[in-house]
C-alpha positions, 0 to 999 in steps of 0.5 A, a space after each residue: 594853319 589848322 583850327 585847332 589851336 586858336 589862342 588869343 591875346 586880349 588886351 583893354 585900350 586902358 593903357 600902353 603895352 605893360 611888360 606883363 601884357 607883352 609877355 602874355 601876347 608873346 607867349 600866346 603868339 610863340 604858342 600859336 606859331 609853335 603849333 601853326 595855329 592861329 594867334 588872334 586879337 581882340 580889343 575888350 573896351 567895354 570898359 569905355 570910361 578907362 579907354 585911354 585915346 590911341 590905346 588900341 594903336 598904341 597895343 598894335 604899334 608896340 606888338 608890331 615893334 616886338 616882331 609879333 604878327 597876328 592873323 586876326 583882328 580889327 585891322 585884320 578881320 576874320 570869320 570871327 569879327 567883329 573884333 571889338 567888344 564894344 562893336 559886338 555888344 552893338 550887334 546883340 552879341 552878348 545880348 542873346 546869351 544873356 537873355 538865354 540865362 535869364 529866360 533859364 533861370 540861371 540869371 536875374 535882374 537885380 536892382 539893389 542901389 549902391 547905397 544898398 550894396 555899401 550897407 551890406 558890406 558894412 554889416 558883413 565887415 562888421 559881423 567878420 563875414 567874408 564879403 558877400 552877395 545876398 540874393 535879393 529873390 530868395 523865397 520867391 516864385 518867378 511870377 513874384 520876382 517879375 511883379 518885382 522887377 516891374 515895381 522897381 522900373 516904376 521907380 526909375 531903376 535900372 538894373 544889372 543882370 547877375 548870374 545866379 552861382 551854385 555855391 555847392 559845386 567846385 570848379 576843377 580843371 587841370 592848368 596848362 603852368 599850375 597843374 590841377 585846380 579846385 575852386 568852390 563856387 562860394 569863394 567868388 562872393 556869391 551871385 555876380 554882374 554878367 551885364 551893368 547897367 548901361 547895357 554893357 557885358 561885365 568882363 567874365 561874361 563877355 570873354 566866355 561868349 568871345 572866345 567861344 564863338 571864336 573858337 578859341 581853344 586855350 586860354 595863357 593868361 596870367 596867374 591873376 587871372 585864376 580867380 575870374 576861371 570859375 566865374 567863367 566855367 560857370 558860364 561855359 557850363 550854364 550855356 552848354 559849351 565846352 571848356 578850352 584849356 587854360 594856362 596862367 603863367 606865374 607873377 612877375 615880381 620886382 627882383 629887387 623887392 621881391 613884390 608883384 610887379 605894379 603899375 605903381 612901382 615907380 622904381 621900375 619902366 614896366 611900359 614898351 614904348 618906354 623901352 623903345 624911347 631908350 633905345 632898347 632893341 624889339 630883339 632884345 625886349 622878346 629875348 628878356 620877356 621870353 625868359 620870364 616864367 619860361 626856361 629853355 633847355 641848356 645854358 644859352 640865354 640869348 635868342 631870337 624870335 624865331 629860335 623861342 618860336 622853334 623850341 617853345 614847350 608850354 611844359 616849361 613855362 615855370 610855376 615859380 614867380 618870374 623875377 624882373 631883372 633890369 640889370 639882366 635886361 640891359 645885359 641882353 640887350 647889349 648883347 644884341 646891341 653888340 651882335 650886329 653893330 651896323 644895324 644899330 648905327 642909324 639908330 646911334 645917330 638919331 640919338 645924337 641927332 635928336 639930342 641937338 649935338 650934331 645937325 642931320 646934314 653935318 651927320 651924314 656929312 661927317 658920318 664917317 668921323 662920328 662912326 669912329 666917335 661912337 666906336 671909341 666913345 664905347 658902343 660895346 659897353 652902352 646898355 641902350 642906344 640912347 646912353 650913347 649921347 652922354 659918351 660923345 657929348 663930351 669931349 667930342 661936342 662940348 668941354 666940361 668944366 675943370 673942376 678942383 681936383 684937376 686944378 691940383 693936377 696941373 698946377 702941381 710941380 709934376 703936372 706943370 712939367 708934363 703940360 709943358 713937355 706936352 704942349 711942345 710935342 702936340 704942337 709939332 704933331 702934324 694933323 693927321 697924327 694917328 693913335 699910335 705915334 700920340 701913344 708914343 709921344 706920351 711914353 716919350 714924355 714919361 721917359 724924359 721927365 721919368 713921370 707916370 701914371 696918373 701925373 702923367 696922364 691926368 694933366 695931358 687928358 685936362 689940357 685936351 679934353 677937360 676930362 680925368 676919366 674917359 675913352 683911351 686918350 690917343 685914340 680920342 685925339 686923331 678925332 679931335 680937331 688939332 686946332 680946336 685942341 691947341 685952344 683948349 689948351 691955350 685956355 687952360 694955360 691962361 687961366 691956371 698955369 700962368 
């Protein structure tokens, strides 16, 4: 471990872990990890009208799901704590700096109502004047600024704090992803909160304090977060410290519209825990994010954890925007799905379970009979684990209804021989009758009434299992149970052959 590469990941307990903040905590942790330094978290919840009830837990219950550790944080308290914001402004954290600026010069209280700032907007908009703040002081002395100030608190108001910006100067710094940046001071619309009037830092103040005091030496972020850096830049400089590296990594983008991944894009599951809920695989979900604006060398797509950890080069983390495939993340996932089959199991029959088709004590009973079921029903081809429920649901724990189109296959002259000549031979078949002898039987009845395909097939799947398409027929009938069978087919000859 060595101080000098601190990094964190600093999430709002405004809402569940988003797929663009997962990717952010994991590219700061691989970095971190890459380089053994040292992977903080920190809750920035001065947004207390926004913070949802188990935010915070809900963050640090998902990262932990993902295989991300930290070596920071509220639950894990360091030199560098408190670990919240909200505990920090209590403590007069921010309180200092800002007072400092103040004292300085560099910021000053303004009292303009809202009513005031909508007037201002208005008269911009209608002079097309890109929106900006008209600094209130202009023109007077200190001392006139205070009387000011104390007229205004005769009034009742309370203030805000904003920082006064040197609209001459530009920002530059040369960004970890984007390469070297410019950005005037007059592009951040004019002079800006540092402290609301509650007492609370705004957000680009408070992170400059934080990460500096906690010795924080770069900064990955996403691309939308380019705007707020010379905002911050100018905090580091007003207070004299050194500014760490930054790194914003490129929009996710919906792949199929082309459009920046929103919160708002109901077309898309862009939640963790709504990914875990399915079944996806922590390995998998690391596997896909990873992949997002970063590309590794060669042609490989699958890995883990510990091979990004291995193998992360910041140099690679794309400029282009990264584009969110969900066909290419249920590919992955079945891939991990597939790669250890015994690991996933108990998570297949929880599924099962949890969706009342078998008992808990039947399922361990019969643990064996429905591995085979799972195997059958397809395992290899399920994009998550809870698809595995619709493949056994039917015919294995319930009958579907037969529709018209089956109808016409066993009441056909063809399907009426077939059922015939199939309900004699099942009937004869001992129990314990295995796929490859059902297979047989089958092709013997072909032979003798010199029927094939679907006539052949379609009416012997209807009478067994209510079903056209499915898992292969033999291998779905040693499952089954024969007495249960011979029903459902005496049923079916009831009601449609007699």
């Amino acid at each position: 471990m060595t101080d000098d590469f601190r990094v964190r990941y600093a999430p709002s307990p405004t809402g569940y872990l988003h797929i663009g903040n997962a990717r952010t905590a994991l590219f700061n942790w691989l970095f971190a990890r890459h380089y053994n330094g040292t992977f903080v978290i920190r809750i920035e919840d001065t947004d207390s009208a926004r913070n949802i009830e188990n935010g915070e837990k809900s963050q640090l219950e998902n990262l932990k799901w993902l295989g991300l550790d930290w070596d920071e944080s509220p639950d894990k308290p360091g030199k560098y704590g408190p670990y919240r914001q909200s505990e920090r402004n209590e403590q007069g954290i921010y309180q200092e700096f800002i007072d400092e600026l103040l004292a300085k010069g560099l910021a000053y209280k303004s009292y303009k109502t809202s009513e005031q700032l909508a007037e201002e907007r208005a008269a911009q908009q209608a002079a097309k004047q890109a929106p900006h703040y008209i600094y209130e002081y202009e023109g007077l002395t200190n001392e006139e600024r205070e009387a000011k100030y104390a007229e205004f608190e005769a009034q009742g108001l309370k203030p805000v704090v904003r920082f006064r910006v040197p609209e001459e100067k530009v920002y530059a710094w040369d960004d970890i992803v984007k390469g070297h940046i410019e950005i005037g001071a007059k592009e951040v619309g004019g002079d800006w909160v540092i402290q609301k009037a509650d007492g609370m830092p705004t957000y680009n103040f408070a992170v400059v304090v934080d990460d500096h005091l906690m010795k924080i030496s770069h900064v990955l972020r996403g691309d939308d977060h380019v705007s707020n850096t010379p905002k911050q830049m100018m905090i580091y400089e007003a207070l004299g410290w050194d500014v760490p590296e930054f790194g914003h990594m490129a929009l996710i983008i919906n792949g199929a519209t082309g459009k920046k991944l929103s919160k708002r894009d109901n077309d898309v599951l862009q939640f963790v825990e709504q990914y875990r809920e399915l079944g996806y695989q922590p390995e998998a979900m690391d596997n896909f994010i990873g992949l997002l604006g970063w590309s590794p060398k060669g042609e490989d797509e699958i890995f883990s954890l510990e091979e990004f950890k291995n193998m992360f080069d910041e140099s690679r983390l794309s400029k282009a925007n990264a584009k969110f495939d969900q066909k290419k993340l249920e590919w992955i996932n079945n891939q991990w799905i597939r790669k250890d089959k015994d690991r996933i199991m108990p998570q297949l029959f929880d599924q099962i379970i949890n969706a009342g088709l078998i008992s808990k004590e039947e399922a361990e009973k019969r643990s064996g009979w429905l591995k085979e079921v799972i195997e059958v029903a397809g395992v290899d081809g399920i994009s998550y684990t809870k698809q595995i429920i619709d493949l056994v649901r039917e015919p294995f724990f319930q009958l579907g209804e037969v529709t018209d189109d089956m109808v016409d296959y066993l009441t056909s002259e063809a399907g009426r021989k077939v059922f015939a000549a199939w309900e004699k031979a099942y009937t004869d078949l001992s129990e314990d009758t295995d796929a490859a002898t059902y297979m047989a039987t089958i092709r013997a009845i072909q032979n003798e009434l010199e029927i094939k395909g679907r006539d052949l097939w379609n009416p012997i799947r209807i009478a067994t299992t209510h079903q056209i398409q499915g898992p292969n027929l033999p291998e779905m009938l040693v499952l089954l149970d024969k007495k249960q069978v011979l029903q459902t087919m005496a049923d079916v000859k009831a009601k449609y052959l007699n």
